[in-house]
C-alpha positions as CSV (number, residue, x, y, z in Angstrom):
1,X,-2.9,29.6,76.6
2,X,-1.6,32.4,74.2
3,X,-1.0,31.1,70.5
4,X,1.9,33.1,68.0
5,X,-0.7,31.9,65.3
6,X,-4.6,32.6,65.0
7,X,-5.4,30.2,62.3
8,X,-3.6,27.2,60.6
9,X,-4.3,26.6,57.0
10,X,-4.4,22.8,56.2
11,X,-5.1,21.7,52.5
12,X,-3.7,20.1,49.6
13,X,-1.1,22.1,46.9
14,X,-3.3,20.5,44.1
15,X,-6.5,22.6,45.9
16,X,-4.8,25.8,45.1
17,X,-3.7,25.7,41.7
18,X,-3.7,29.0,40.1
19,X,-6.7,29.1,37.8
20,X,-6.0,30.6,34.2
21,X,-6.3,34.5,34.6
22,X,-5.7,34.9,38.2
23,X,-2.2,35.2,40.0
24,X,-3.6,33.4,42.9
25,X,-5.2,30.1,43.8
26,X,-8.0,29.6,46.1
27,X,-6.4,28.5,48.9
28,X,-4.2,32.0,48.6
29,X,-7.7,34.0,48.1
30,X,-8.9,32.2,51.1
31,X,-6.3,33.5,53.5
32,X,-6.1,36.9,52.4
33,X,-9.8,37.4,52.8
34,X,-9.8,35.4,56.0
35,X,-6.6,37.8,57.5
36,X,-8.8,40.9,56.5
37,X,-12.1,39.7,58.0
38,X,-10.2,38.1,61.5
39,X,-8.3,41.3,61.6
40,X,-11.1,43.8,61.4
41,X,-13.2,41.6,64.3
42,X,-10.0,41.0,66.4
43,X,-8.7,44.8,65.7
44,X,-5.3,43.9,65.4
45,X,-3.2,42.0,62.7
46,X,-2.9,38.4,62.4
47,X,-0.5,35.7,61.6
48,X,-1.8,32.8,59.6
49,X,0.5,29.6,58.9
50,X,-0.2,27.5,56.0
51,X,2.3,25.7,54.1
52,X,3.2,26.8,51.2
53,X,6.3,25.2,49.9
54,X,6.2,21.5,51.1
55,X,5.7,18.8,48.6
56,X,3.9,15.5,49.2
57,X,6.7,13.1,49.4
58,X,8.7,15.8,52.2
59,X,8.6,14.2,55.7
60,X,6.4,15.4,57.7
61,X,8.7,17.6,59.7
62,X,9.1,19.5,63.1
63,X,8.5,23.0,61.6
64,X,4.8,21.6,60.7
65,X,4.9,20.4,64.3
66,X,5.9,23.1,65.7
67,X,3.6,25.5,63.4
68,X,0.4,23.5,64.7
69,X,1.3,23.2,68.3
70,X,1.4,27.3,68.3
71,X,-2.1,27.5,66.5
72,X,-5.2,28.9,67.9
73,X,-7.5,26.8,65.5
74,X,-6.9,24.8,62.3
75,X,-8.7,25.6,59.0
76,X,-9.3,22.4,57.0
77,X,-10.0,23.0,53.4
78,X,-12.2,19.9,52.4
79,X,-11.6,18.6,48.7
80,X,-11.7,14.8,47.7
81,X,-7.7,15.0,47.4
82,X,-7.7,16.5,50.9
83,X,-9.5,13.2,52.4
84,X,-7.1,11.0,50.2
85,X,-4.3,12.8,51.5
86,X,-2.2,11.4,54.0
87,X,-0.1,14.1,55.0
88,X,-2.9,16.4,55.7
89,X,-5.2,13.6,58.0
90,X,-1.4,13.8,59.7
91,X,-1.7,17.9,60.3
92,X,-5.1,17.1,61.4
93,X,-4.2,14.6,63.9
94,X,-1.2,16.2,65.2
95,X,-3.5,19.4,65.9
96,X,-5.8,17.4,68.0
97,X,-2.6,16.0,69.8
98,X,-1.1,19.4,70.7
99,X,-4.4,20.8,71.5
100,X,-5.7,17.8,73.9
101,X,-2.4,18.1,75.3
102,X,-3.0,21.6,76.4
103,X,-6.3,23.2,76.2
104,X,-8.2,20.6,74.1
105,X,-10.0,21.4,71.1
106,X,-13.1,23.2,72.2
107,X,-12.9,26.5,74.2
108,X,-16.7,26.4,76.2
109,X,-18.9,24.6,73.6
110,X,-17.2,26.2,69.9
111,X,-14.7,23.8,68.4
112,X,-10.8,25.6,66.9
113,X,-11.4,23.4,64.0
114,X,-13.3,24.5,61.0
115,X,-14.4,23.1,57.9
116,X,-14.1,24.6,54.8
117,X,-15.7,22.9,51.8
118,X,-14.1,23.8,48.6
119,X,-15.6,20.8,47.0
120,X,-18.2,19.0,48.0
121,X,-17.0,15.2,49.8
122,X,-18.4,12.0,50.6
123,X,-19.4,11.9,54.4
124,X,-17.0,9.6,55.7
């Protein structure tokens, strides 16, 4: 299956809060510097989706839907607030739906979901 989008960025607003003397928060610094890096090893430009204008009490809408179904993998960034959060254990879950529903979520034995650890988490 062809995917309009390599990577989809799921994490929590509070996880990138713009830290006193930088224009950017982490989750922004993470996908710039993970559009350079897939870029130079795929030798052509990207498109990376995260959200970044949703608040936690919007409904979890169709664009989000739609944004994951067209997604090569998904890019969890693991906090504490990102376990607790509801809407992001949704993104999760409606990844694994679109994907099972097409070409699942492995491609031979590597997984399209990745783990990013931005602070370390309970094993739960």
């Amino acid at each position: 299956m062809a995917f309009s989008k390599h990577p989809f960025i799921s994490y929590t607003h509070d996880d990138n809060a713009i830290v006193e003397g930088r224009n950017e928060g982490w989750v922004s610094l993470l996908h710039e510097t993970l559009a350079i890096f897939l870029a130079s090893r795929l030798g052509e430009p990207v498109v990376i989706w995260r959200d970044d204008k949703l608040a936690g009490n919007d409904e979890f809408g169709q664009e989000i839907m739609d944004q994951l179904s067209q997604a090569a993998t998904l890019v969890c960034v693991l906090s504490p607030k990102y376990l607790n959060s509801k809407w992001c254990k949704d993104e999760a879950e409606a990844f694994c739906r679109a994907a099972n529903s097409e070409s699942g979520t492995k491609v031979g034995n590597k997984s399209r979901i990745f783990k990013v650890f931005k602070l370390p988490v309970d094993n739960q």
